[in-house]
N, C-alpha and C positions, 0 to 999 in steps of 0.2 A: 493602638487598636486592641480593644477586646478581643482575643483569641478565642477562639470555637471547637475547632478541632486538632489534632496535630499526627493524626496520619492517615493516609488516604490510600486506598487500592484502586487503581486504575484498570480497566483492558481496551489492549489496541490491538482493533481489527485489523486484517490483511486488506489488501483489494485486488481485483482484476478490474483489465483492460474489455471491456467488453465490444469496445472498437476504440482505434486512436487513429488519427491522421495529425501530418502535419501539415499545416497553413503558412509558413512562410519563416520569416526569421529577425530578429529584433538587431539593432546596430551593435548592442552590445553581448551579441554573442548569443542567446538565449533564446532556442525554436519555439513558435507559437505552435499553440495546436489545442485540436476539438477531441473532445475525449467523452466516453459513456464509462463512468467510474463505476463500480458494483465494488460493496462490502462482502465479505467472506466470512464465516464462522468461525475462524481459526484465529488466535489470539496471542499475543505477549500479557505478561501481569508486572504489573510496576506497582512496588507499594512504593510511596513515600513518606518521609517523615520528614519534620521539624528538629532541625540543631538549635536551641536556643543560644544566640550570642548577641553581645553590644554592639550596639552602632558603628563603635572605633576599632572593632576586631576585622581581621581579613576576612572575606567568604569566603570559606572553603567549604563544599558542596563534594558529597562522596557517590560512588556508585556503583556496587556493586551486579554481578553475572556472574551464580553460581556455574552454569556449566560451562562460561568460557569462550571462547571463540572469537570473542568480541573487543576491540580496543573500549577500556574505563578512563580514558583519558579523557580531555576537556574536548576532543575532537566529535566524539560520540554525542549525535542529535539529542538524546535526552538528558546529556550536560548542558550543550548548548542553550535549550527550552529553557531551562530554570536558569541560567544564567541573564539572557536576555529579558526573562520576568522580572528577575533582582533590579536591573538596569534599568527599565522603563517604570519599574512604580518603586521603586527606593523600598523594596524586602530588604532590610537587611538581619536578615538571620539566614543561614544555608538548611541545604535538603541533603536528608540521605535518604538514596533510590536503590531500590535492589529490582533487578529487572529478568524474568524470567521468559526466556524464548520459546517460541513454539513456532514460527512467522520462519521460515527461510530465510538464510541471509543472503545479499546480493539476487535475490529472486526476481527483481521485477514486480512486489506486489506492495511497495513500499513500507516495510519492516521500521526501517530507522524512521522513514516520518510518524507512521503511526506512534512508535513511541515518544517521537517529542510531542507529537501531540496529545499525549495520556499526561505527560509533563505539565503541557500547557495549562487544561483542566483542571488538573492535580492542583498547582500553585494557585490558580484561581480559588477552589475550594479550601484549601488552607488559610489565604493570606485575602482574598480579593473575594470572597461570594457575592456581592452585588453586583460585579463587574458583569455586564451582559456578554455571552459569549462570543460575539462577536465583533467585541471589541480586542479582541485576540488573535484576529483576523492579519493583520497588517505587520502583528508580530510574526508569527506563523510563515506567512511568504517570506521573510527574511531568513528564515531558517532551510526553507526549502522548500520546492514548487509544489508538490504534493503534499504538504503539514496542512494548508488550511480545509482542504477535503477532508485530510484523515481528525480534525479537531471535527468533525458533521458525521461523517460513513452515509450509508444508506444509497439510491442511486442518482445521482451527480453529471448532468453535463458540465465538464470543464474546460472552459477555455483560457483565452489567453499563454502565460503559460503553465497555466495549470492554477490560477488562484480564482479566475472569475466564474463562480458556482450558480448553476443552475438544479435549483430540488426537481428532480421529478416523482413522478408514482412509483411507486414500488417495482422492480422490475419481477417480472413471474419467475418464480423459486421454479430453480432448477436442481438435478442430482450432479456434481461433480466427482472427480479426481483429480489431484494436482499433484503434479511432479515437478522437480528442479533436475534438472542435470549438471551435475559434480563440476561445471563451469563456471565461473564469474565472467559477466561481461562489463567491460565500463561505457557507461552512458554518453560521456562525450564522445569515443570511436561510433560508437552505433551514427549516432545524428551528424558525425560529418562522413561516415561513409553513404549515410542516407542522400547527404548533400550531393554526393556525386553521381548518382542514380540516373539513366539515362529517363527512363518512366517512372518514378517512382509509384508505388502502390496510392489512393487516396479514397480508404471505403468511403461509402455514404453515414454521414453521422447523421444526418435530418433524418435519412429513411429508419437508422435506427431508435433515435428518439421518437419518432411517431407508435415505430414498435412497440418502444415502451409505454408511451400512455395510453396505447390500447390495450395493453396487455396481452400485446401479442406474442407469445411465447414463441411458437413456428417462426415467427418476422424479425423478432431478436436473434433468433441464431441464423435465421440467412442474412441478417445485418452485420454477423459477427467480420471486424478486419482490423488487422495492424497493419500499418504504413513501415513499423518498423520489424518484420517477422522475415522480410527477404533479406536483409544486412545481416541479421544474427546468426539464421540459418545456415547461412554460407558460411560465415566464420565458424561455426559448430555445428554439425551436421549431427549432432547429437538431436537436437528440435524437430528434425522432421522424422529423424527413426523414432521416436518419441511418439509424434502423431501418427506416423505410420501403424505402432502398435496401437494406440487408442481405437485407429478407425477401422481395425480388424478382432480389436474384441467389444464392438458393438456398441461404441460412441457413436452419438449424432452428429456430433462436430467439434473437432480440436483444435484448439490455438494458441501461440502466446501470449504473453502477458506483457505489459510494460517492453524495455528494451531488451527482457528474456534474462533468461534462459526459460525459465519453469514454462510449461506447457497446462493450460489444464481441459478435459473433455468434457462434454454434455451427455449425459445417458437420458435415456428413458423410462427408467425408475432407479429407485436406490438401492433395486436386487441389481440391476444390471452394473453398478457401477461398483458394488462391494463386489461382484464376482470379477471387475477387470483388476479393479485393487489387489486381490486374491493371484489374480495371474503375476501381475506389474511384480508384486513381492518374491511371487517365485520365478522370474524372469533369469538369468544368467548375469547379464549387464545390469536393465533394471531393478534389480533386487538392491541393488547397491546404493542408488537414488533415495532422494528424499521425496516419500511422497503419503496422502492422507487421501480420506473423502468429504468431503464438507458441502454444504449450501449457502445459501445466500442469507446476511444479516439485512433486514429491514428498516432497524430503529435508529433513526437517527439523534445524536447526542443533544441537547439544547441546555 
């Protein structure tokens, strides 16, 4: 095949939970659940490039993360992506990926999908441009429940466990802040301490999707729930002093995200929420935190 290009800059958006419940549970381990996904402004940059080698050579696929932090092993989602491409359509040349963080890690906003999912793209526009994107779909869930949202962004009912997408309208831009707290939480603890939940929490996703296609901005955020905000809470009580501070410097309404930590608040304009930023930084404990201001991405990828 004609080659086209041989290096590609990718960006992969964050997300928030803008409500999540869970719905039950699958035989092989894997909770179902209804989700209102919302993109975020806030990004990783992956360029990648083309190794050329022969057919009969090993791939070997490199990838560098100047600032660190992160395993470059074969374990990291955006090795996985381009290997899994190689696998399903017989690429055989490898990629080197250098991938610059901005996304929290362990956040709750899916960081490592969105990157495989800048991967997925990526390979496609190297090696595959006709490939319709959505035939990238089925790869993507095998890499991880949230990769085939983060291969779309934009606002997303998702169900299942997290692969079968629904587009909606745009949801109405909001002013945020987002914070992580200095915790990592592991996703499988969260969903079987959820399991044992005498009530567990269960927002309304219907009421919030109607939200959304009216553009109801007010109805979005009295829609806002996690099913999973009571289990993390408790294990870190970092999340509610967290929103505590939010809803006393003049957030609409603060929550978590995913299976947490990060918390992020709603303001009323983008003075109100540069001046909680403002605080949050100079906070004592807070200041410590990772945290940003950002709105909502609308454009979804095709």
């Amino acid at each position: 095949m004609e080659r086209s290009i041989d290096r590609v800059t990718e960006y992969a958006y964050g997300k928030l939970n803008l409500g999540l419940d869970v719905t039950g549970k699958r035989e092989d381990g894997y909770h179902l659940v209804r989700m209102v996904m919302q993109t975020v402004d806030v990004c990783d940059t992956l360029v990648i490039e083309r190794i050329p080698g022969e057919s009969e050579e090993v791939i070997q696929n490199k990838l560098h993360i100047p600032a660190g932090g992160l395993s470059e092993d074969e374990d990291n989602l955006a090795l996985k992506a381009a290997r899994r491409m190689q696998e399903c359509f017989s690429i055989n040349e490898a990629v080197d990926i250098t991938l610059e963080k901005r996304i929290p890690v362990s956040a709750g906003m899916a960081g490592g999908s969105a990157d495989a999912a800048a991967v997925l793209r990526a390979m496609r526009k190297l090696f595959l441009p006709e490939l319709p994107l959505e035939e990238l779909e089925q790869i993507a869930v095998s890499i991880g429940a949230d990769v085939p949202y983060c291969l779309y962004g934009g606002t997303v009912l998702a169900e299942g466990i997290g692969e079968r997408l629904t587009f909606l309208r745009p949801a109405p831009d909001m002013d945020l802040v987002i914070c992580k707290p200095p915790v990592d939480v592991p996703t499988p603890l969260v969903y079987r301490l959820y399991d044992a939940e005498d009530k567990p929490l269960h927002p309304d996703i219907d009421a919030m999707v109607r939200a959304v296609e009216n553009r109801d901005k007010d109805g979005v955020i009295r829609c806002f729930g996690n099913a999973l905000e009571s289990v993390t809470s408790a294990m870190h009580p970092e999340v509610s002093r967290l929103e505590s501070f939010f809803s006393s410097h003049g957030a609409v309404r603060a929550m978590m995200t995913g299976s947490g930590p990060t918390v992020f608040a709603v303001f009323e304009s983008a003075a109100g929420a540069e001046k909680c930023l403002e605080a949050l930084k100079g906070h004592p404990e807070f200041s410590r935190w990772e945290s940003f201001g950002c709105g909502f991405r609308h454009m979804r990828e095709s």
